[in-house]
C-alpha positions as CSV (number, residue, x, y, z in Angstrom):
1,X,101.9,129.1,118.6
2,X,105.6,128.5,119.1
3,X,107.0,127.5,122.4
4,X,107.6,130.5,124.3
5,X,104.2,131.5,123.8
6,X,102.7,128.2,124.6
7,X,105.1,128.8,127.9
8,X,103.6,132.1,128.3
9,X,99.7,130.8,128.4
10,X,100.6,128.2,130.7
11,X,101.7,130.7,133.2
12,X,98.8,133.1,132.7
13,X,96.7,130.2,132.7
14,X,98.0,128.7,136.2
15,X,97.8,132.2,137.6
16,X,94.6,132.9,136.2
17,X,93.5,129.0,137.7
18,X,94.3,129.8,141.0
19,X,92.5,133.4,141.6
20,X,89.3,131.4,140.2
21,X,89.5,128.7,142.5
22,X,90.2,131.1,145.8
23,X,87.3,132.8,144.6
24,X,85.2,130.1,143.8
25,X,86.0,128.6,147.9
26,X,85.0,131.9,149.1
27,X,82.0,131.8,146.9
28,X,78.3,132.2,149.0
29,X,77.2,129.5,151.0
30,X,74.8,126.6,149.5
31,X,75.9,127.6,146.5
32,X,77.8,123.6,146.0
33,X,78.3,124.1,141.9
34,X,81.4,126.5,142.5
35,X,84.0,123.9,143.8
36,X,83.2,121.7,140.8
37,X,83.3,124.4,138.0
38,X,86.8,125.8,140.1
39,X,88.3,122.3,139.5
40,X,87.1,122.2,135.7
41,X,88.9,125.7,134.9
42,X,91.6,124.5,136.4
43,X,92.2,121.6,134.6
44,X,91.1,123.4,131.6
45,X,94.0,125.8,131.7
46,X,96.3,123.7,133.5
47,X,96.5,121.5,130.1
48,X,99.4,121.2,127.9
49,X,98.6,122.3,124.3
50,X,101.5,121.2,123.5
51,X,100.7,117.6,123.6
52,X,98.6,117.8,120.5
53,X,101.1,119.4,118.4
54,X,103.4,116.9,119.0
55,X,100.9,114.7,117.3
56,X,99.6,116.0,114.5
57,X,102.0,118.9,113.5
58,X,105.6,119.1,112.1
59,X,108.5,121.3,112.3
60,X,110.9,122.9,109.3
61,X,114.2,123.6,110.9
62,X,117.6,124.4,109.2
63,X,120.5,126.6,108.5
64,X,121.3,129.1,106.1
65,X,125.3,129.7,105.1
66,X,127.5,131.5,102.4
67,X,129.2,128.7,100.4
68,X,132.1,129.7,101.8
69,X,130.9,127.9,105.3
70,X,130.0,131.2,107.1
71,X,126.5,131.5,108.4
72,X,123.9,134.1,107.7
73,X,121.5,135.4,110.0
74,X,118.6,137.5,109.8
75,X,117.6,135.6,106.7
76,X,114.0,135.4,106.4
77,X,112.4,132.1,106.2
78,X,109.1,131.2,104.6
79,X,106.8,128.2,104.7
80,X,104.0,128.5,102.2
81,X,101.3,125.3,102.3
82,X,100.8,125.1,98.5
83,X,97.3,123.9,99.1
84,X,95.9,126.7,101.8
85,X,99.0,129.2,101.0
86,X,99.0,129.6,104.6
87,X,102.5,131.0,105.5
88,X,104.9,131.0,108.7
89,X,107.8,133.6,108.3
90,X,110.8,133.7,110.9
91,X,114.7,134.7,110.8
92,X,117.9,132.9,111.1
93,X,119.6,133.4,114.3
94,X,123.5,134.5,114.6
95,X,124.3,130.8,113.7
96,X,122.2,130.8,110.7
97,X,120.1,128.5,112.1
98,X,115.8,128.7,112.1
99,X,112.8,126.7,113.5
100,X,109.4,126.7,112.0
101,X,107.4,125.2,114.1
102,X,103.5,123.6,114.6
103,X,103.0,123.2,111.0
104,X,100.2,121.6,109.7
105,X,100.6,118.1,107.4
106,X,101.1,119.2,104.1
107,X,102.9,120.2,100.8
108,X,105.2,123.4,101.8
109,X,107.3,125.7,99.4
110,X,110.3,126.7,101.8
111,X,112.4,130.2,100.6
112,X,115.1,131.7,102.6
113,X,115.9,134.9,101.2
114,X,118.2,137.9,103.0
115,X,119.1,141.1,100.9
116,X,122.0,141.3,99.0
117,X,122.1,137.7,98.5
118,X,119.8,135.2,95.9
119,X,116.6,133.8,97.5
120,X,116.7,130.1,97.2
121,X,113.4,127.8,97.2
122,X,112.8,124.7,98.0
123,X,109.4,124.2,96.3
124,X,107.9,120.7,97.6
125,X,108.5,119.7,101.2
126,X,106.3,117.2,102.2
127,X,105.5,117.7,106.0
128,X,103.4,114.5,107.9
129,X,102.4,114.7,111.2
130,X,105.3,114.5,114.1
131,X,107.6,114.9,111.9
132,X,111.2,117.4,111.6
133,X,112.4,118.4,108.1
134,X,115.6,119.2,108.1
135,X,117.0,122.1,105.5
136,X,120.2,123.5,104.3
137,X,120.5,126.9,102.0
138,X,123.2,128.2,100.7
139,X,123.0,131.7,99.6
140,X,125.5,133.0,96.8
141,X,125.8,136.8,96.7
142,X,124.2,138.6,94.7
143,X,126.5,139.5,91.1
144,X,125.9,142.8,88.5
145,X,123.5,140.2,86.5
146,X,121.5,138.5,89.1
147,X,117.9,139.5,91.0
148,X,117.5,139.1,94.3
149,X,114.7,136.6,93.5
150,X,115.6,132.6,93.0
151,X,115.7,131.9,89.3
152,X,113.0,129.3,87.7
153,X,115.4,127.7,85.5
154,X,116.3,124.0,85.7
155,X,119.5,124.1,86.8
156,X,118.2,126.2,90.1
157,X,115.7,123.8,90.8
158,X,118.2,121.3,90.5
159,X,120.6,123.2,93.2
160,X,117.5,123.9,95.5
161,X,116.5,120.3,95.4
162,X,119.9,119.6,96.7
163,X,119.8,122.1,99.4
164,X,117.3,120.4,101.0
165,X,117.9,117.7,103.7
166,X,116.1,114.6,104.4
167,X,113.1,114.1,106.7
168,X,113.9,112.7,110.1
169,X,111.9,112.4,113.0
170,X,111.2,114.4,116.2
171,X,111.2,111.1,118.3
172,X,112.7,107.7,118.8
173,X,109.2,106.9,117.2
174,X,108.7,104.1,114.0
175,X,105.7,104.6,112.4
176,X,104.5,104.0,109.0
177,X,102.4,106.1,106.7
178,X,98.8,106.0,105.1
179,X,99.3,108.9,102.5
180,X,96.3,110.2,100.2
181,X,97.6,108.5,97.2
182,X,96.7,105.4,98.7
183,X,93.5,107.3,100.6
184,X,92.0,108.5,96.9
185,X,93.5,105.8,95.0
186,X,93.3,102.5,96.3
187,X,89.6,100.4,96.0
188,X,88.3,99.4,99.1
189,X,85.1,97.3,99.5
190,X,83.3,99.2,101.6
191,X,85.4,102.2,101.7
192,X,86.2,101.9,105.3
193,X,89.8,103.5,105.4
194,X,91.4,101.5,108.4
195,X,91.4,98.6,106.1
196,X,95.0,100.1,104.5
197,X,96.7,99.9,108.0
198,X,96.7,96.0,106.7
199,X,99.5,97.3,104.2
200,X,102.0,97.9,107.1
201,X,103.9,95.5,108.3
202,X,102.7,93.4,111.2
203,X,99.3,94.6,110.9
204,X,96.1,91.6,110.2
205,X,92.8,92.1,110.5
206,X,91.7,88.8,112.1
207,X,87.7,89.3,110.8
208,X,88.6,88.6,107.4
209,X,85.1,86.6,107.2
210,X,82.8,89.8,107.0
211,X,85.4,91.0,103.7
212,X,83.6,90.2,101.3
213,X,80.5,92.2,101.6
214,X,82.9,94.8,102.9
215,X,81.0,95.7,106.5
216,X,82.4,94.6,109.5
217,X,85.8,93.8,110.5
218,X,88.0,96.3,111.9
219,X,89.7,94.4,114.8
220,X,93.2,95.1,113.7
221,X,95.9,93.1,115.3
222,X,98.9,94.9,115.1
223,X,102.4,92.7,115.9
224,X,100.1,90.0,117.7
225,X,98.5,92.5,120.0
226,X,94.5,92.0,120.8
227,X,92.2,94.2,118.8
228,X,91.5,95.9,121.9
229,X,94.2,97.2,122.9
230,X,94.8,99.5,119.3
231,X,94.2,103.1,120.2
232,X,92.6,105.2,117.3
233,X,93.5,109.4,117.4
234,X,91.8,111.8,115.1
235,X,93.6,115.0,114.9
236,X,95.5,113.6,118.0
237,X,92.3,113.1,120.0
238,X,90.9,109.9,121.3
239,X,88.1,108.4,119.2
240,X,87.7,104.9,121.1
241,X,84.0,104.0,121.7
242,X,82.8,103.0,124.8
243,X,84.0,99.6,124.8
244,X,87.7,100.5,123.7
245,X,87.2,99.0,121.0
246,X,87.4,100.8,116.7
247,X,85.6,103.4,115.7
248,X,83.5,101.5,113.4
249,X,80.0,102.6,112.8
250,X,76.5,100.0,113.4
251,X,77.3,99.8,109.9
252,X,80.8,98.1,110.7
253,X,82.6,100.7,108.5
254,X,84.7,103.7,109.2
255,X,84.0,106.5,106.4
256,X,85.7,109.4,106.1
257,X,89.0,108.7,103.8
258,X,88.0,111.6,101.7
259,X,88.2,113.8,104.7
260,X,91.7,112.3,105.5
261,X,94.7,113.7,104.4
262,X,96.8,111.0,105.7
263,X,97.6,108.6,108.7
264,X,100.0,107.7,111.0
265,X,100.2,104.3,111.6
266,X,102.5,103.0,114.9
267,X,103.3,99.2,115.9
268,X,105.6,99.9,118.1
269,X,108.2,101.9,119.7
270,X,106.0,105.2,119.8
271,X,106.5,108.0,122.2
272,X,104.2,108.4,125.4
273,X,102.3,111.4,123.9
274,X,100.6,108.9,122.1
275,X,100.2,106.3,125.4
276,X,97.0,104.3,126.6
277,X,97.3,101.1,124.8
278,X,99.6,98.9,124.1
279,X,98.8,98.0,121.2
280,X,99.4,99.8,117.5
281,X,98.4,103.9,117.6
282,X,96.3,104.9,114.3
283,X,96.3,108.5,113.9
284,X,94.2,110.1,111.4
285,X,95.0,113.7,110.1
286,X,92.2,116.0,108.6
287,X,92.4,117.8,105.6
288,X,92.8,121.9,105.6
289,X,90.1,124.4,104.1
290,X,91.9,126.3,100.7
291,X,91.9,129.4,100.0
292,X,89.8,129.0,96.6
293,X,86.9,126.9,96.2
294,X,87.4,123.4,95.0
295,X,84.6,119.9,95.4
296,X,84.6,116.0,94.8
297,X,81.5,114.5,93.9
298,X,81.4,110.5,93.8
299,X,79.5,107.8,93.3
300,X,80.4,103.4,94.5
301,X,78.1,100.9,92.8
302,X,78.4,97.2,93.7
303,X,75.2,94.8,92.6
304,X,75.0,91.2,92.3
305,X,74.9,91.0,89.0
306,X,78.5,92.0,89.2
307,X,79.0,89.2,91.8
308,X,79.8,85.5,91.4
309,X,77.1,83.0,93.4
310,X,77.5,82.0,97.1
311,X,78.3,78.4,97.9
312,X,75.2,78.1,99.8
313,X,72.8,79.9,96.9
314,X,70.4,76.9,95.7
315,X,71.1,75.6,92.4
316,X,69.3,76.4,89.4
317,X,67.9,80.0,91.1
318,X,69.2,83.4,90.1
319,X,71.8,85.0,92.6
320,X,69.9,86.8,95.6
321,X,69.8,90.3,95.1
322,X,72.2,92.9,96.2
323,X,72.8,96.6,96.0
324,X,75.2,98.8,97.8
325,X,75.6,102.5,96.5
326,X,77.9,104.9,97.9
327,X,77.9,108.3,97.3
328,X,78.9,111.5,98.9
329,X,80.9,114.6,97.9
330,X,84.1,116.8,99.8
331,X,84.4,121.0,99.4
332,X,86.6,123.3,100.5
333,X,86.8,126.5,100.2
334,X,87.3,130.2,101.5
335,X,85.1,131.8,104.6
336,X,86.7,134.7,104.9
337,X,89.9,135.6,102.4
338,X,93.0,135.2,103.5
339,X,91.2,134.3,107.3
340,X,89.0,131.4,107.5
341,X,88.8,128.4,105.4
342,X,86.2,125.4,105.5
343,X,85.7,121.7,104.9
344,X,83.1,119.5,104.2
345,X,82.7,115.9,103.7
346,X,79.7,113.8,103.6
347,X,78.9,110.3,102.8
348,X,76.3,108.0,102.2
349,X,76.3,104.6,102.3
350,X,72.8,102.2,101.5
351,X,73.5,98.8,101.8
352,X,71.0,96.4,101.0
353,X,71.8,92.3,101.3
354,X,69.7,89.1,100.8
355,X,72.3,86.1,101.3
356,X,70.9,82.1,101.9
357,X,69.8,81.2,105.2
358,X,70.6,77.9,105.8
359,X,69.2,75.7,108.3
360,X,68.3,72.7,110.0
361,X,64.4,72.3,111.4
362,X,62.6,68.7,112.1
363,X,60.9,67.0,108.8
364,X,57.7,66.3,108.2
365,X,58.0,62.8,109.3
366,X,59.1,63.7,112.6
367,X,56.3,66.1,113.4
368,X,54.1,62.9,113.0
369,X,57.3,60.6,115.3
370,X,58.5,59.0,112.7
371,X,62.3,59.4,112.6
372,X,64.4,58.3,109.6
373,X,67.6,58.4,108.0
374,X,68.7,60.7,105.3
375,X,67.5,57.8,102.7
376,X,63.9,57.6,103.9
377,X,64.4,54.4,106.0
378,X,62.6,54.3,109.2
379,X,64.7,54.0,112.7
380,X,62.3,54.6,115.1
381,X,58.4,56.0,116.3
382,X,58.0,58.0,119.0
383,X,54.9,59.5,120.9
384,X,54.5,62.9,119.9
385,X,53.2,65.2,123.0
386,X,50.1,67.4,121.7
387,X,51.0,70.1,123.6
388,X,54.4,70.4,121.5
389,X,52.4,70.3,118.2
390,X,51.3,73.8,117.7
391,X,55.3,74.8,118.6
392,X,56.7,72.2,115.8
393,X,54.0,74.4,113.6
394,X,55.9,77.4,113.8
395,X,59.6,75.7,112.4
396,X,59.7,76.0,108.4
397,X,59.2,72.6,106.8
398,X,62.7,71.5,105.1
399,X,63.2,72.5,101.2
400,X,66.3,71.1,100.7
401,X,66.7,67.2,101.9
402,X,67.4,65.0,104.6
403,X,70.1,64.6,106.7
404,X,68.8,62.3,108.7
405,X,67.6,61.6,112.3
406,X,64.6,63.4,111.5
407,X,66.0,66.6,110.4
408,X,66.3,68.5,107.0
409,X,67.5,71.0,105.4
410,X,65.9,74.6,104.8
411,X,67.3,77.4,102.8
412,X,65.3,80.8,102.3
413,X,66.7,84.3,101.4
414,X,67.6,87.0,104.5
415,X,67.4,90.9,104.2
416,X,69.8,92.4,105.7
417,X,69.5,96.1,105.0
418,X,72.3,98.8,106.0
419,X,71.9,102.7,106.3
420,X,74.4,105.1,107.0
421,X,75.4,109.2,106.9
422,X,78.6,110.8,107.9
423,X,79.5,114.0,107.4
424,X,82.6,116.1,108.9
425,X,83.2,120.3,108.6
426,X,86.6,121.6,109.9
427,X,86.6,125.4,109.8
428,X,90.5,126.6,110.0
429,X,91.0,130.4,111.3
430,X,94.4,132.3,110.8
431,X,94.8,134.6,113.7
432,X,98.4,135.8,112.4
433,X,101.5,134.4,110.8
434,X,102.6,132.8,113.9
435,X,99.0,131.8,115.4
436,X,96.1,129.3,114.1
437,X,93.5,127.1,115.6
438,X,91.0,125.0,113.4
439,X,87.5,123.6,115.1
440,X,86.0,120.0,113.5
441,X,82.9,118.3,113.8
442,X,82.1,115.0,112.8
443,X,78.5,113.2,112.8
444,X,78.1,109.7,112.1
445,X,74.7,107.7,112.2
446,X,74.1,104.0,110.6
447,X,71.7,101.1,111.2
448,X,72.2,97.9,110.2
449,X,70.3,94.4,110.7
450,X,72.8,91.6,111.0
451,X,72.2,87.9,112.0
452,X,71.3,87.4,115.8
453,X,71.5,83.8,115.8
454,X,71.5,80.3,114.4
455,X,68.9,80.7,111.5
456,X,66.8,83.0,110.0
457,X,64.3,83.6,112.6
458,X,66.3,86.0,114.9
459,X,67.3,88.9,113.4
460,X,70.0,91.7,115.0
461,X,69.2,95.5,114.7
462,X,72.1,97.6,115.2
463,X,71.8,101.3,115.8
C-alpha cells in the first residue's frame, strides 16, 4: 500500500473504532466481555502499518529527464522482482520525478518507458530491507531507426548501468548486512545463522566454549552491550523469548538460514522503529514464494571419525562416538498463477554426543578411613560412620589415579543426545499492482540433554 492509502485505513479505521466501542458501552448488561473486546478493536485498527514497512521494505525513487535537462512526466515506471516477477507500475509527476514504494527485499529490473521516447532498463537493482534506491533515466527520443523498446546490446546496458544511482538510506540508520551469499555459502557448525552477525564489526559472541560442537551460544555482544539487551525482529516482528533473551531453540541453535533471504544487522545508531533495547537490532527477512516451482534438498554430516580427540578422552581408547546429521529441504512455488505464491522450509537436526566425564569421587582407601596422598603414602585414619557407608556405595570407584587426600580420578563416557524440527511456510498474495500482504508461520520444537552439574550423575533435559 502506498501512503495515502495507509492514511486512508487509518481514518476508516479510527472511525470504524469508535462506533464499535459506543456500541460495545451500550452493549446489554452482565454481558462484561464487550469493554474488553471494544478496547482490542481499537487497538487493532488504531495501529500503524506503517511501522513494519519501514522495516522490512524498501523504496525505488527517481527522476526521469530528456538529456537536454528537461523533465518528463507521465513516464511509466516499472519494478519487476526477477525472482517472484511481482511488479509495481507508477508515473512520473510534472517534475519527472516517481516513488515506488513498500517493496519487498529483492533483485528488481527497473524500466521507465513513455511513448515517443526509448525505454531504458535498469536490469539488477538490489533492494534490502529499509532501504531507498535512488535512479536517474534519461530518455533519448525516439529516431527513424529506433523501437520504442530499450536495446539489449552492450553498449545499452552499459548506458543503463550508469543511469542508475547509488543506494542510500531512508534513515540516519548504520547497519550492516547478512546477504544470502554468505546465508547459502558460508559453513557454519551447527547451522545456526546468528553466528554470521560475528562478521560485523563490534559484534562477539562471548560463549565461544559451546563452538565446537556447534549448539549453544548465541549471546551476542554487540559494541560491549550485554547479550540481553540485543533485540531479534523477523519480518520486523519481535521474536525475543520470554526471558529477553535469543531465539535459540532447547537445542541452542537458530535454524532457518535457508528460509532467510538476508539480515539486517544494527550496532548502533538505528531509528526508533526498531526501539526496545539498547543493544544491537538483528532483523531477519523471509524469502518470497516464485512464480514457478523450484526446491533445495540438503544433507550436514559431522561424525567423530572426522574429529580430532578431546583433551580429556583417556589414552589408548578410540574417540567417543559422535553423530550429527542435518537435513531438511526449502520449495517455493506457485498457489495460484500470477496470485498467490508459497514457501516452505524444514529442517532436521539429530544430534547425538558422548564426550568424557571427568570427575573426582573418594578412593577405595578412604571408604575404609584411610587417607593418602597421590603416591599411596598414608596421612591419616579416620572412623568411618556406618550410616555413611551405603551413601559412599553409590560414588563410582576412581579409574584414573590419585590425586591425593583420599580422592581420585574417574572418567566415563556421557550421552548427550539432541533432537530438533523446524519448519516455516510464508504464503504471499497479490491483491493488485499496488497492494500485497504475505502470512508466515514458523514451528520450532527441540530437546536436548545437557550437563546439570559437576559430574556425570546429574543430567539436564531441555525441552
Amino acid at each position: 500500500m502506498n501512503s495515502k492509502r495507509l492514511k486512508q485505513l487509518q481514518v476508516w479505521g479510527k472511525f470504524l473504532a469508535k462506533r464499535l466501542h459506543n456500541i460495545c458501552l451500550r452493549g446489554p448488561a452482565g454481558k462484561g466481555w464487550t469493554l474488553p473486546a471494544a478496547v482490542l478493536v481499537t487497538l487493532f485498527l488504531m495501529a500503524n502499518p506503517g511501522a513494519l514497512a519501514e522495516e522490512t521494505l524498501a523504496t525505488v525513487r527517481g527522476t526521469v529527464r530528456a538529456p537536454t535537462g528537461v523533465s518528463i512526466s507521465e513516464t511509466t515506471v516499472v519494478a519487476k522482482n526477477s525472482e517472484t516477477e511481482q511488479r509495481r507500475e507508477v508515473s512520473s509527476g510534472a517534475e519527472g520525478q516517481f516513488v515506488i514504494q513498500q517493496l519487498p527485499p529483492g533483485t528488481y529490473q527497473v524500466q521507465a518507458s513513455r511513448a515517443g521516447f526509448v525505454s531504458r532498463m535498469q536490469k539488477k537493482v538490489e533492494l534490502r530491507a529499509g532501504q531507498v534506491v535512488q535512479l536517474a533515466f534519461l530518455l533519448e527520443a525516439v529516431s527513424g531507426t529506433q523501437g520504442r523498446e530499450a536495446q539489449d546490446d552492450d553498449d545499452q546496458n552499459d548506458q543503463d548501468d550508469q543511469n542508475a544511482g547509488e543506494l542510500e538510506t531512508s534513515s540516519a540508520a548504520v547497519s550492516n548486512w547478512i546477504d544470502e551469499s554468505q546465508l547459502v555459502g558460508l559453513p557454519l557448525n551447527g547451522r545456526s545463522y546468528s553466528q554470521l552477525a560475528t562478521l560485523q564489526a563490534g559484534v562477539s559472541d562471548t560463549s565461544g566454549a559451546s563452538g565446537a560442537r556447534g549448539v549453544g551460544g548465541g549471546g551476542l555482544t554487540v559494541a560491549g552491550g550485554r547479550s540481553t539487551s540485543n533485540t531479534f525482529l523477523l519480518d520486523g516482528t519481535n521474536i525475543m523469548n520470554a526471558d529477553n533473551r535469543v531465539p535459540r531453540s532447547a537445542a541452542g541453535v537458530q535454524l532457518g538460514s535457508d528460509a532467510v533471504l538476508q539480515v539486517q544487522v544494527f550496532s548502533s545508531n538505528y531509528g526508533a522503529e526498531y526501539g526496545r533495547g539498547s543493544g544491537g537490532v538483528m532483523n531477519s527477512i523471509t524469502r518470497s514464494g516464485t512464480p514457478e516451482l523450484h526446491g533445495t534438498f540438503f544433507e550436514f554430516l559431522r561424525n567423530s571419525k572426522l574429529d580430532a580427540k578431546n583433551f580429556f578422552d583417556p589414552d589408548g581408547e578410540p574417540i567417543p562416538p559422535f553423530k550429527r546429521n542435518q537435513f531438511g529441504f526449502m520449495l517455493t512455488g506457485p498457489v495460484w498463477k500470477d496470485r498467490t505464491f508459497f514457501m516452505a522450509s524444514f529442517e532436521g537436526l539429530r544430534d547425538r554426543l558422548t564426550e568424557t566425564d571427568t570427575s573426582f569421587f573418594p578412593d577405595e582407601l578412604a571408604r575404609n578411613g584411610i587417607i593418602t596422598d597421590k603416591n599411596g603414602a598414608v596421612l591419616e585414619e579416620i572412623e568411618v560412620n556406618p550410616s555413611v557407608i551405603p551413601y559412599l556405595a553409590l560414588y563410582p570407584i576412581p579409574n584414573a589415579g590419585s590425586v591425593g587426600g583420599g580422592k581420585g580420578i574417574h572418567k566415563a563416557p556421557r550421552f548427550l543426545p539432541t533432537n530438533e524440527i523446524f519448519f516455516t511456510v510464508r504464503i504471499d498474495h497479490k491483491i493488485s499492482d499496488q497492494d500485497s500482504l504475505f502470512g508466515r508461520y514458523t514451528f520450532d520444537d527441540a530437546t536436548s540433554v545437557t550437563s546439570g552439574g559437576p559430574t556425570f550423575l546429574f543430567l539436564r533435559r531441555n525441552d
